[in-house]
C-alpha positions, 0 to 999 in steps of 0.5 A: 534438464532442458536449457533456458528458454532464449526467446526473445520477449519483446514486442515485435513493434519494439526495437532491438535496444530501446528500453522498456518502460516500466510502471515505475518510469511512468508518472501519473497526471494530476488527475490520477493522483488526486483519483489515488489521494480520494481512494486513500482517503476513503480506505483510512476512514473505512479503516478508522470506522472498523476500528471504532466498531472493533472497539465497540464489540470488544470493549475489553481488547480495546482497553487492554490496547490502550493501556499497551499504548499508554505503557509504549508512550510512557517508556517511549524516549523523544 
């Protein structure tokens, strides 16, 4: 079994010590947030549209998820 690969992985233009940044050391613009917050907004009303038309298509599921839905609630202690 041959042994761990010890290279080194960091660019060459890095210097020996310094940390890598990383996506999660990175925080984005304004623009980029309200870029995300549009995206976001644009999948939930997609979502909430297949939703509705799943509903349409199968009446009879739809029904059976309110009913757990209403059950869930009922039983649900605040």
């Amino acid at each position: 079994m041959p042994d761990r690969d010890t290279r080194d992985t960091s660019s060459p233009s890095e210097e020996p010590g310094t940390p890598r940044r990383t996506g999660t050391q990175h925080r984005p613009g304004p623009d980029a947030e309200s870029e995300r917050r549009r995206r976001r907004a644009q999948f939930l009303r997609d979502l909430a549209e297949a939703r509705e038309l799943r509903d349409r298509v199968q009446p009879r599921r739809a029904k059976t998820a309110r009913l757990r839905h209403a059950m869930r609630m009922r039983t649900f202690r605040w």
